[in-house]
DRENTORKOL-3810 file (N, C-alpha, C; in nm, 4 decimals):
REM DRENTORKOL-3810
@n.u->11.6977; n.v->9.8613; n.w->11.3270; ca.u->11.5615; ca.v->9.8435; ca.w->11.2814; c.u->11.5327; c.v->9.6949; c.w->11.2682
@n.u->11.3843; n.v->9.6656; n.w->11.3305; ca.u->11.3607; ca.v->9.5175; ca.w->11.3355; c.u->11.3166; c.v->9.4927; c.w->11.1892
@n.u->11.3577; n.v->9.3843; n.w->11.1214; ca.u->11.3244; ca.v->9.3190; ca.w->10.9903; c.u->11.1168; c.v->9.2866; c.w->11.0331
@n.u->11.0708; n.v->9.3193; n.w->10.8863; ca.u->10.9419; ca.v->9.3172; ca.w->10.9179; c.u->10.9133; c.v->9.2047; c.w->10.8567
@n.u->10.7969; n.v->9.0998; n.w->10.8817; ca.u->10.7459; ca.v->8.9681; ca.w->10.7509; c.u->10.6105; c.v->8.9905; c.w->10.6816
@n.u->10.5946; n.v->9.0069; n.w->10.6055; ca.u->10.4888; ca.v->9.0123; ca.w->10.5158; c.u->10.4529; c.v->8.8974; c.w->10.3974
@n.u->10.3248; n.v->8.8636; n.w->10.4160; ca.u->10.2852; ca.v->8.7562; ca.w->10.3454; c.u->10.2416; c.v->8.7920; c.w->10.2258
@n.u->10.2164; n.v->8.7394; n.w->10.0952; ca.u->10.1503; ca.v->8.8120; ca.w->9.9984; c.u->10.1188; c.v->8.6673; c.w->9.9140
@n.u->9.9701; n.v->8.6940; n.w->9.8584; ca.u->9.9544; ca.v->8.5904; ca.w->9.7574; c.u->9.9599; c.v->8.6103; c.w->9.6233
@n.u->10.0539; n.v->8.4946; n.w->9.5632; ca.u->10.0738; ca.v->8.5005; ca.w->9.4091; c.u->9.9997; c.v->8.3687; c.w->9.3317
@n.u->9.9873; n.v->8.3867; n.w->9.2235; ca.u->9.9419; ca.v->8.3064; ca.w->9.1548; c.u->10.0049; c.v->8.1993; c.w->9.1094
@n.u->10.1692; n.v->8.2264; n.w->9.0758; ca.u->10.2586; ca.v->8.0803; ca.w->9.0324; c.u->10.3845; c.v->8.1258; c.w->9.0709
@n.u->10.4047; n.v->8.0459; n.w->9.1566; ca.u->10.5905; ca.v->8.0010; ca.w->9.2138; c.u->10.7056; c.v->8.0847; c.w->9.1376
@n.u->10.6641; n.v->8.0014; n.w->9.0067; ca.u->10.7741; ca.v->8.0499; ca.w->8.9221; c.u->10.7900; c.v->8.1832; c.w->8.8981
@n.u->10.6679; n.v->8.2436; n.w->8.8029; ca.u->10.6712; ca.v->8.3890; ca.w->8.7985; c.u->10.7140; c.v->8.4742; c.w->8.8985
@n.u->10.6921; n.v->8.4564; n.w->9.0291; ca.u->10.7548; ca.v->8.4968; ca.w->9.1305; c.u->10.8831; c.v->8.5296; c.w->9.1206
@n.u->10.9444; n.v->8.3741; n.w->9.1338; ca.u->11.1000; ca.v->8.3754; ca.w->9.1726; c.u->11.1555; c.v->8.4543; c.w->9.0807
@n.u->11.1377; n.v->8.4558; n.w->8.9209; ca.u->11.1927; ca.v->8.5458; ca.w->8.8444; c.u->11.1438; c.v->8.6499; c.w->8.8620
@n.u->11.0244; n.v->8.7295; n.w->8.8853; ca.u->11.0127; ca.v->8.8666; ca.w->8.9441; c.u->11.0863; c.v->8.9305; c.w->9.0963
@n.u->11.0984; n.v->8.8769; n.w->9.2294; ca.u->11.1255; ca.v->8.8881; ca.w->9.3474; c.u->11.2758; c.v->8.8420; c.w->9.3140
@n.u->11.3254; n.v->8.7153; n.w->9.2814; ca.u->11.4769; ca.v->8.6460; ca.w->9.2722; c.u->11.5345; c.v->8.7350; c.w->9.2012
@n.u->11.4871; n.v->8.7357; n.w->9.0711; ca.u->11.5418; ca.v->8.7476; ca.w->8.9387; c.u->11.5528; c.v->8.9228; c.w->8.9108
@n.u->11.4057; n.v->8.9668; n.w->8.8823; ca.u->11.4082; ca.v->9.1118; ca.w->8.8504; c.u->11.4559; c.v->9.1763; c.w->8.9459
@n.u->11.4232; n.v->9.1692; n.w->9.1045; ca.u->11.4576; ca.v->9.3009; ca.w->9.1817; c.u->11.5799; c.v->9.2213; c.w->9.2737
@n.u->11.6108; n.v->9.1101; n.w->9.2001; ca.u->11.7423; ca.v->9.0671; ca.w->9.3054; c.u->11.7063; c.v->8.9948; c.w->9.4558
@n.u->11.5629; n.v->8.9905; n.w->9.4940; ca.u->11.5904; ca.v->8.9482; ca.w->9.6149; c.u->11.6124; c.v->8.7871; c.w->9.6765
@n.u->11.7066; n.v->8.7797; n.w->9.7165; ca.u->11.7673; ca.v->8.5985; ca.w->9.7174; c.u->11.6618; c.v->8.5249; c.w->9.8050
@n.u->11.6306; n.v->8.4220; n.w->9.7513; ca.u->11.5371; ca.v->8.2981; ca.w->9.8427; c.u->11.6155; c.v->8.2820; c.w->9.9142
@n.u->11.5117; n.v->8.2245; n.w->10.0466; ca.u->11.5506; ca.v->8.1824; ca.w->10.1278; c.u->11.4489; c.v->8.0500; c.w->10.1498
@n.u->11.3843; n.v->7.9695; n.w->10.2714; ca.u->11.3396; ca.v->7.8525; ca.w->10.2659; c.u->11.1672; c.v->7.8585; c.w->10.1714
@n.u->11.1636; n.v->7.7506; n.w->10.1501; ca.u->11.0598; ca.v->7.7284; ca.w->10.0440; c.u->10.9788; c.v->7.6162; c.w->10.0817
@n.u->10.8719; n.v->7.5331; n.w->10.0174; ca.u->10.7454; ca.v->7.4384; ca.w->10.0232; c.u->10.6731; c.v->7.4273; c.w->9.9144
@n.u->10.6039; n.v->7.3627; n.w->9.8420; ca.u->10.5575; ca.v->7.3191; ca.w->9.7095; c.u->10.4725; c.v->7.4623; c.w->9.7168
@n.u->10.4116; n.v->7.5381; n.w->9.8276; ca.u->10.2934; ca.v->7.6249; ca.w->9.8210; c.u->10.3437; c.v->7.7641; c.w->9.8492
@n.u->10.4692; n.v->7.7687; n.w->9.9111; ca.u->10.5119; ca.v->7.9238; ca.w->9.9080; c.u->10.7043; c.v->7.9218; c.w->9.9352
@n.u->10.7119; n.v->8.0649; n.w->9.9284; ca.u->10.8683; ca.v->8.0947; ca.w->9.9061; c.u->10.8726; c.v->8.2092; c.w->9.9396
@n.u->11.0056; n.v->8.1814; n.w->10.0426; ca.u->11.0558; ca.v->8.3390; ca.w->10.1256; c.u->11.2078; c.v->8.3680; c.w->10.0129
@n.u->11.2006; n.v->8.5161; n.w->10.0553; ca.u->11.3170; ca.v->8.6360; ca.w->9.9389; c.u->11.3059; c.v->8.7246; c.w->10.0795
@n.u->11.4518; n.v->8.7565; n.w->10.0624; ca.u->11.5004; ca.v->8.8088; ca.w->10.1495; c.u->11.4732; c.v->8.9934; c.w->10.0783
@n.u->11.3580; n.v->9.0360; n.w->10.0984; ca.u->11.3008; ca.v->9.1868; ca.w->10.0586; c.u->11.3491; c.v->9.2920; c.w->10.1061
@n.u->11.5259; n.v->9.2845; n.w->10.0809; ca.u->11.5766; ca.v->9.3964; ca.w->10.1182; c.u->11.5812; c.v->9.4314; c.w->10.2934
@n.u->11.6486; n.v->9.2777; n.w->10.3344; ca.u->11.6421; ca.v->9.2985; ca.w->10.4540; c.u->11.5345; c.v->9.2884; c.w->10.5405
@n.u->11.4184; n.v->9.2405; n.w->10.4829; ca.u->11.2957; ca.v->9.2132; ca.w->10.5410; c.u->11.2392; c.v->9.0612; c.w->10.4876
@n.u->11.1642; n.v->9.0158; n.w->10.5612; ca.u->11.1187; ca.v->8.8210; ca.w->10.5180; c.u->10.9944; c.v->8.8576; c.w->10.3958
@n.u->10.9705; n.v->8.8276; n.w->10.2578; ca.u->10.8242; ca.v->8.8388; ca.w->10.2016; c.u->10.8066; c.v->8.6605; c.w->10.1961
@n.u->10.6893; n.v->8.6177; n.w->10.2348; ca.u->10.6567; ca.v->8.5677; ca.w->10.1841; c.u->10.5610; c.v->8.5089; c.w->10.0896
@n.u->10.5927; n.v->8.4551; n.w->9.9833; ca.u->10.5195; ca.v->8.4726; ca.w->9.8589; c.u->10.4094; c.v->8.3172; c.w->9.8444
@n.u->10.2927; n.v->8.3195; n.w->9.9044; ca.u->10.2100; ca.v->8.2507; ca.w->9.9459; c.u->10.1186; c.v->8.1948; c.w->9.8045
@n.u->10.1605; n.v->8.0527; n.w->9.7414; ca.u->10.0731; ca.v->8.0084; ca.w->9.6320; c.u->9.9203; c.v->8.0548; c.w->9.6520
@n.u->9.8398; n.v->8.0901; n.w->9.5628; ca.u->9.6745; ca.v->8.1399; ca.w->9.5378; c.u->9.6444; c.v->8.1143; c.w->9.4231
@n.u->9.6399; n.v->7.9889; n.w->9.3479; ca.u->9.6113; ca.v->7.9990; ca.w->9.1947; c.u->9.5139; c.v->8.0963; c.w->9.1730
@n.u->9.3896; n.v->8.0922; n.w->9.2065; ca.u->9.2869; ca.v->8.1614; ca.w->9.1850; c.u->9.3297; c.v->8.3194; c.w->9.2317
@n.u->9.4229; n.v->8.3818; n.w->9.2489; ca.u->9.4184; ca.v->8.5272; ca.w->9.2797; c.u->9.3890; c.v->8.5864; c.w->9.2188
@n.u->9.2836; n.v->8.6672; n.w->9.3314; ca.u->9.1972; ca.v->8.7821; ca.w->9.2024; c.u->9.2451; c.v->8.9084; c.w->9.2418
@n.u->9.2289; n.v->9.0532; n.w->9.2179; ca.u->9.3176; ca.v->9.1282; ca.w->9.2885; c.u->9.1557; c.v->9.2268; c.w->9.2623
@n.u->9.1757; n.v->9.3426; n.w->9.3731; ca.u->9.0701; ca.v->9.4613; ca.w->9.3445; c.u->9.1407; c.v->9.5559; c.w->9.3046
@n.u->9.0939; n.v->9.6493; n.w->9.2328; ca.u->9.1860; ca.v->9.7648; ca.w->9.1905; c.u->9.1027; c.v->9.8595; c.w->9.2768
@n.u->9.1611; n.v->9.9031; n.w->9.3705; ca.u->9.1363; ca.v->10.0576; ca.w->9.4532; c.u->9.2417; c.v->10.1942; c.w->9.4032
@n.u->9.2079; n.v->10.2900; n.w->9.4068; ca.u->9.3107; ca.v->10.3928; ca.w->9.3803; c.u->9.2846; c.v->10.5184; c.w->9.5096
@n.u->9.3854; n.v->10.5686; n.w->9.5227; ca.u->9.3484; ca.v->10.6900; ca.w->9.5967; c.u->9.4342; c.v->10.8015; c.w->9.5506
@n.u->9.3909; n.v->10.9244; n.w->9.5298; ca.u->9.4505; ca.v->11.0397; ca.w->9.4463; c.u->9.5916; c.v->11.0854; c.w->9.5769
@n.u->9.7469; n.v->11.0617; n.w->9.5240; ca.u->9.7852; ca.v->11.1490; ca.w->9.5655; c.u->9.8927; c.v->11.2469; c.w->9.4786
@n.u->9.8936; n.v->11.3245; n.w->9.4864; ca.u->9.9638; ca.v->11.4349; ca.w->9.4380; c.u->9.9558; c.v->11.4512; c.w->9.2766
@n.u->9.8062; n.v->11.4068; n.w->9.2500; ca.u->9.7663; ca.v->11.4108; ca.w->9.1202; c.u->9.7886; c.v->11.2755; c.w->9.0394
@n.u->9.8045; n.v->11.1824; n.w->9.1127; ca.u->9.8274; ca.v->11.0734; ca.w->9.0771; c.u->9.7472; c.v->10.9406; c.w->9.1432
@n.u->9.6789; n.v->10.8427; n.w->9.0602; ca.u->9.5965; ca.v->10.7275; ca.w->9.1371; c.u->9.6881; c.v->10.6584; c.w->9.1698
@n.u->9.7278; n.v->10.6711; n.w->9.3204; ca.u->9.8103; ca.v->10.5129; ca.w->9.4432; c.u->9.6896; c.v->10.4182; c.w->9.4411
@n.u->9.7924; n.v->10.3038; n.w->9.3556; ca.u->9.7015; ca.v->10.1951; ca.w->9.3948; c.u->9.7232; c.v->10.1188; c.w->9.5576
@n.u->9.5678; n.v->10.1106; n.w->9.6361; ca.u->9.5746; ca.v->10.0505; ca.w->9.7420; c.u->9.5512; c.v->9.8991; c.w->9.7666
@n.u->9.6033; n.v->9.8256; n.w->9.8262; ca.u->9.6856; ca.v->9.8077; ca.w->9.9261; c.u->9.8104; c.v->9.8120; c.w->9.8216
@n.u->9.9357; n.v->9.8649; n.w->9.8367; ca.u->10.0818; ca.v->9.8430; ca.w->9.8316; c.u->10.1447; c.v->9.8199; c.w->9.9011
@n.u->10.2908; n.v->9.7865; n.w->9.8661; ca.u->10.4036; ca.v->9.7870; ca.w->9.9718; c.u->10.5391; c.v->9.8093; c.w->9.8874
@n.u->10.6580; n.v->9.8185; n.w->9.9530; ca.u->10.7853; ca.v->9.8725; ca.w->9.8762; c.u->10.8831; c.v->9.8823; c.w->9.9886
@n.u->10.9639; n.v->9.9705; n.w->9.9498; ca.u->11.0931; ca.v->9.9972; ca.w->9.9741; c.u->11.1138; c.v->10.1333; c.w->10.0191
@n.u->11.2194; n.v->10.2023; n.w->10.0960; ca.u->11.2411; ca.v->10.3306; ca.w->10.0733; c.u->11.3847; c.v->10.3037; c.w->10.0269
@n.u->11.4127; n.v->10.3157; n.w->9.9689; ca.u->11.6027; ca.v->10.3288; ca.w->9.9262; c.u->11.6561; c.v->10.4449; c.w->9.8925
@n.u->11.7902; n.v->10.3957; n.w->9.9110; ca.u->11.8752; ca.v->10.5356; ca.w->9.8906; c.u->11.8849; c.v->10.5781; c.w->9.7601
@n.u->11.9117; n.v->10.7251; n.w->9.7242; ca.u->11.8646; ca.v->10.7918; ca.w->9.6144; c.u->11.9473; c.v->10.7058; c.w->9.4563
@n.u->12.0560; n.v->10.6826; n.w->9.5095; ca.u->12.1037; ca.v->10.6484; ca.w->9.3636; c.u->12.0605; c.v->10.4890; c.w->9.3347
@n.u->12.0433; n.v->10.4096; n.w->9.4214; ca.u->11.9692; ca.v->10.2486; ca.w->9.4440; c.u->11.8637; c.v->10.2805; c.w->9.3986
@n.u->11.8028; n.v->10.3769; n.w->9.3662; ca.u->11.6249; ca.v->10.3967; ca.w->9.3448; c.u->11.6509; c.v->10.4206; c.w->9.1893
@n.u->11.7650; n.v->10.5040; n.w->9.1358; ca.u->11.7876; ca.v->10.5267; ca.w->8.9980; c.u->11.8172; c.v->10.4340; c.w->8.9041
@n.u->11.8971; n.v->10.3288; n.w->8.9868; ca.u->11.9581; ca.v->10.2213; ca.w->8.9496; c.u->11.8509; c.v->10.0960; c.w->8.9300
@n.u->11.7263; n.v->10.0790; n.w->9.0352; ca.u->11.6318; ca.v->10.0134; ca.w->9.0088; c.u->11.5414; c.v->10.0235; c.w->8.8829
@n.u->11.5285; n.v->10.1793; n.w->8.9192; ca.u->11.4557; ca.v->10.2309; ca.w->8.7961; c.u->11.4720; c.v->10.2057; c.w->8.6416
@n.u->11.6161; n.v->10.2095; n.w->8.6551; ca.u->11.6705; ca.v->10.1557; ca.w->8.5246; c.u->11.7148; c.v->10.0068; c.w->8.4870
@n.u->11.6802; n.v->9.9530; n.w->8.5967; ca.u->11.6584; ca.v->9.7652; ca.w->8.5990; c.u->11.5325; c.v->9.7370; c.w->8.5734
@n.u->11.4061; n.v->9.7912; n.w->8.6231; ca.u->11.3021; ca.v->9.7562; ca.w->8.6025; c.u->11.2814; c.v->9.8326; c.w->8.4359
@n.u->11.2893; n.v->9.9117; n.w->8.3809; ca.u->11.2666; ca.v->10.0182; ca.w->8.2202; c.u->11.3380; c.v->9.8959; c.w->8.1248
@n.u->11.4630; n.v->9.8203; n.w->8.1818; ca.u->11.5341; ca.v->9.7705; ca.w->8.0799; c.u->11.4367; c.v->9.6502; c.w->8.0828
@n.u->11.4047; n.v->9.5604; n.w->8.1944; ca.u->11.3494; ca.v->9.4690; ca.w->8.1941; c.u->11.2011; c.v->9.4386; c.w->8.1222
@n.u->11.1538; n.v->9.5867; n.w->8.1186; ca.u->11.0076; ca.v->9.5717; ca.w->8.0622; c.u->10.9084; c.v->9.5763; c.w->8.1590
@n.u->10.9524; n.v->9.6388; n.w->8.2652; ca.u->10.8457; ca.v->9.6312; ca.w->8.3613; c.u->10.7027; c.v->9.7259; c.w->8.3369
@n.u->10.5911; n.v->9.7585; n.w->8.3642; ca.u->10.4601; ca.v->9.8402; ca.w->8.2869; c.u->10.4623; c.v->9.9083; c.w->8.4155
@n.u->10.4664; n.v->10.0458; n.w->8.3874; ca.u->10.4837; ca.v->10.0984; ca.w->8.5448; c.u->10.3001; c.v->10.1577; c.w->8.5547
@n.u->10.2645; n.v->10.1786; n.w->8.6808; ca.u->10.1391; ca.v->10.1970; ca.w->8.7060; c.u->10.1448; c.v->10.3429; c.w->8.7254
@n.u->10.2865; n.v->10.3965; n.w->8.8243; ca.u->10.3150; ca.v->10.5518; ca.w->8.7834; c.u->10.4710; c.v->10.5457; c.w->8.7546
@n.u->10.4682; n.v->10.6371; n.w->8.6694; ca.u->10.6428; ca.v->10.6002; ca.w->8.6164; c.u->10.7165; c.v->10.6444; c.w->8.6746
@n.u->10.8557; n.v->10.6426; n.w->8.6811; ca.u->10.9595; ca.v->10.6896; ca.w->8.8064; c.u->10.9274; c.v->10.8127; c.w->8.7704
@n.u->10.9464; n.v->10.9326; n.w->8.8889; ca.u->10.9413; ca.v->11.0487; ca.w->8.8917; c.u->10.9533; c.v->11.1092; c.w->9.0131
@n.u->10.9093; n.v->11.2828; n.w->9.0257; ca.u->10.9531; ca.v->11.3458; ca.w->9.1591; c.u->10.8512; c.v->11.3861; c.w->9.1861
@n.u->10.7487; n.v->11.3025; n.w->9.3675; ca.u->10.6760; ca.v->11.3450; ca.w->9.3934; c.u->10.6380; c.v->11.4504; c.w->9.4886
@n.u->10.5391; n.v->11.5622; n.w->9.5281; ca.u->10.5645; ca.v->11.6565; ca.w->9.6010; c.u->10.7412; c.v->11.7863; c.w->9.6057
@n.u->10.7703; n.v->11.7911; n.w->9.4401; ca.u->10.8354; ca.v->11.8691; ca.w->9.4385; c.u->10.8377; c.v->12.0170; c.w->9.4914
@n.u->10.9504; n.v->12.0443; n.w->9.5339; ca.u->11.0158; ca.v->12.1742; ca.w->9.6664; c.u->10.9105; c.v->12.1576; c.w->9.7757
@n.u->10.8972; n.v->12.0513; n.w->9.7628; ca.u->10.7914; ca.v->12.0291; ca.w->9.9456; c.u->10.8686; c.v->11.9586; c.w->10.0429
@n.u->10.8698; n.v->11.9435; n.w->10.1454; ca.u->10.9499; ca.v->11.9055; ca.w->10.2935; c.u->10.9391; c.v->11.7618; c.w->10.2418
@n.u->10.8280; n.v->11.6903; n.w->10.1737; ca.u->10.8121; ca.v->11.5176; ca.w->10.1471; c.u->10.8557; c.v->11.4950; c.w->9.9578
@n.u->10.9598; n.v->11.5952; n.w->9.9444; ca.u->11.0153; ca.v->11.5684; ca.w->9.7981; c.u->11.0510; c.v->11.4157; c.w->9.8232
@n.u->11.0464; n.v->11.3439; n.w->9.7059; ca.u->11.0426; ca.v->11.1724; ca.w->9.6961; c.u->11.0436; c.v->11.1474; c.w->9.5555
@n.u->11.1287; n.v->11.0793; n.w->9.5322; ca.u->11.1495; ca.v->10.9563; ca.w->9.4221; c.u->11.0593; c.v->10.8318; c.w->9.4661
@n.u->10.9460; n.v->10.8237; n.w->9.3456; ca.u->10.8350; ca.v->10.7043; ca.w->9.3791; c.u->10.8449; c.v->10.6695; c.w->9.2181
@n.u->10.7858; n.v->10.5074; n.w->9.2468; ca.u->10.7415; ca.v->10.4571; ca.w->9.1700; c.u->10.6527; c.v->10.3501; c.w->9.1474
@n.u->10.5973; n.v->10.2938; n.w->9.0545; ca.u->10.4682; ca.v->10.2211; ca.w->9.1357; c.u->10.4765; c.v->10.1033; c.w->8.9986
@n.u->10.4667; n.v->9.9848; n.w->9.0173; ca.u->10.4027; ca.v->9.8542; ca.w->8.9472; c.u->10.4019; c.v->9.7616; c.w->9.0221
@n.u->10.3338; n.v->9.6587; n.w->8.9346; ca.u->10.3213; ca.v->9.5444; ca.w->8.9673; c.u->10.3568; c.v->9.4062; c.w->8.9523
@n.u->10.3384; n.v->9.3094; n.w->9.0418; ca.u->10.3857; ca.v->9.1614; ca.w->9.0379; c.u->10.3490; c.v->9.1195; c.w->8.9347
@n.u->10.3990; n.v->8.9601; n.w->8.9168; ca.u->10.2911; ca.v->8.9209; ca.w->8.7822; c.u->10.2152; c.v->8.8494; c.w->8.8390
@n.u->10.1367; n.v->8.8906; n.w->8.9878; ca.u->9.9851; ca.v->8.8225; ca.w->9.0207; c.u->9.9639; c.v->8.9765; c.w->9.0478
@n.u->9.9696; n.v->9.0710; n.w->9.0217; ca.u->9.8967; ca.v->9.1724; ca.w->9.0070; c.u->9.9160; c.v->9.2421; c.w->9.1713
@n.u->10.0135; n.v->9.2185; n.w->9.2574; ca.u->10.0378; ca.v->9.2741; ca.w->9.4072; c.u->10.0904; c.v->9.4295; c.w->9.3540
@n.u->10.0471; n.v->9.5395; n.w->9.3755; ca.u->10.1400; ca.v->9.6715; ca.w->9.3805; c.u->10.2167; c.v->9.6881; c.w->9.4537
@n.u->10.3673; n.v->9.7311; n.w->9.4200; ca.u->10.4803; ca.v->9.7753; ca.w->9.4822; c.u->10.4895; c.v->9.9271; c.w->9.4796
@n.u->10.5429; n.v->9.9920; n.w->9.5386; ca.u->10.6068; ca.v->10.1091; ca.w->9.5511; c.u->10.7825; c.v->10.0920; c.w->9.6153
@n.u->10.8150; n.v->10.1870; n.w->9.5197; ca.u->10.9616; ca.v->10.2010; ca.w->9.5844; c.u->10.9965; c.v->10.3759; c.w->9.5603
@n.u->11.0599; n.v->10.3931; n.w->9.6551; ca.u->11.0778; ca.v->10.5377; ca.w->9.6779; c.u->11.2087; c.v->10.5426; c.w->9.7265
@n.u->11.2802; n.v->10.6949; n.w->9.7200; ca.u->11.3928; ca.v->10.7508; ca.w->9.7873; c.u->11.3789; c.v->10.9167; c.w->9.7842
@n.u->11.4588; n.v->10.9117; n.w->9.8753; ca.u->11.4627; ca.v->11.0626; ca.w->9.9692; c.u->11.5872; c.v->11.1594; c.w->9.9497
@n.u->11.5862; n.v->11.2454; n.w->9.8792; ca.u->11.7276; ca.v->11.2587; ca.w->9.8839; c.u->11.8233; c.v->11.3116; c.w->10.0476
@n.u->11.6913; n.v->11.3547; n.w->10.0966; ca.u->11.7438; ca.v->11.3720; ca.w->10.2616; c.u->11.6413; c.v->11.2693; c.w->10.3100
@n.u->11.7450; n.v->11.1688; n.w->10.3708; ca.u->11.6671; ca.v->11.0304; ca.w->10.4120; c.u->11.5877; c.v->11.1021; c.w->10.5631
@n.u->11.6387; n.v->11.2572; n.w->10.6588; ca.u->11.5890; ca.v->11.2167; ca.w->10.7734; c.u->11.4189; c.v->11.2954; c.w->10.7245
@n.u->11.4088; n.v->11.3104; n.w->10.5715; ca.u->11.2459; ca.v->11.3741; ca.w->10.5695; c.u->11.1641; c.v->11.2652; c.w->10.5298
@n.u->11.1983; n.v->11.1693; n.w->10.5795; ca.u->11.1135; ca.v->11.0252; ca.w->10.5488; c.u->10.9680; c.v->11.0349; c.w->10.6310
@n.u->10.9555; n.v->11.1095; n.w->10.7180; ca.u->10.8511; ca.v->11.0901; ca.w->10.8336; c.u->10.8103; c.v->11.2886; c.w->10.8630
@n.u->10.8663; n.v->11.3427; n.w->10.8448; ca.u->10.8661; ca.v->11.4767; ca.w->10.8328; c.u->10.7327; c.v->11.5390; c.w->10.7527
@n.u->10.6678; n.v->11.6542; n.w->10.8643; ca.u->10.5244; ca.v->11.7192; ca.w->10.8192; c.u->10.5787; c.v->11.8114; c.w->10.7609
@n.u->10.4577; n.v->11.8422; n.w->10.6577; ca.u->10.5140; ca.v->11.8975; ca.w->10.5096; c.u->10.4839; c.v->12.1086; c.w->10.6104
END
């Protein structure tokens, strides 16, 4: 699988590095007074200075729950997703939906979870306990 790059704007450097570096582990890589790459789990983010970032809050209902739109995340493996879960709860993270099981006894059963940066970007991270129903019609 090709590594994907995604740009994203934050509001301050720092808060970053301890959210992306620090909270979810992902190691810098090259940097500039205005932005900083973290290696996102095998993929490039880069985290693009915006003092002024304003964010929109969109939601869209799924499975009885408001997904905030635009997101992005992870899919990880089931016990890496438990283990996050309980890195982000210890850390204090404010979850937007709290870890849980979405589309239970359905073909797209999933471990999701949903918060945010501290410039307000939504993440999702999820796991499968059968990784090949990642793409699979319900």
């Amino acid at each position: 699988m090709q590594p994907f790059h995604l740009a994203i704007p934050v509001h301050d450097l720092a808060a970053a590095r301890s959210f992306y570096g620090g909270l979810l582990g992902c190691a810098e890589g090259r940097s500039a007074a205005d932005w900083v790459d973290f290696n996102f789990y095998g993929h490039q983010l880069v985290a693009h200075l915006d003092a002024a970032r304003r964010t929109s809050v969109h939601h869209n209902p799924v499975d009885g729950q408001d997904v905030p739109v635009p997101h992005f995340g992870m899919v990880l493996e089931w016990n890496a997703w438990q283990e996050l879960a309980a890195r982000l709860r210890s850390g204090g993270v404010q979850f937007v939906i709290e870890p849980g099981i979405r589309f239970a006894g359905l073909v797209g059963e999933q471990a999701t979870m949903f918060f945010h940066d501290p410039s307000g970007n939504a993440l999702e991270f999820k796991a499968f306990r059968d990784p090949s129903r990642l793409f699979a019609r319900q």
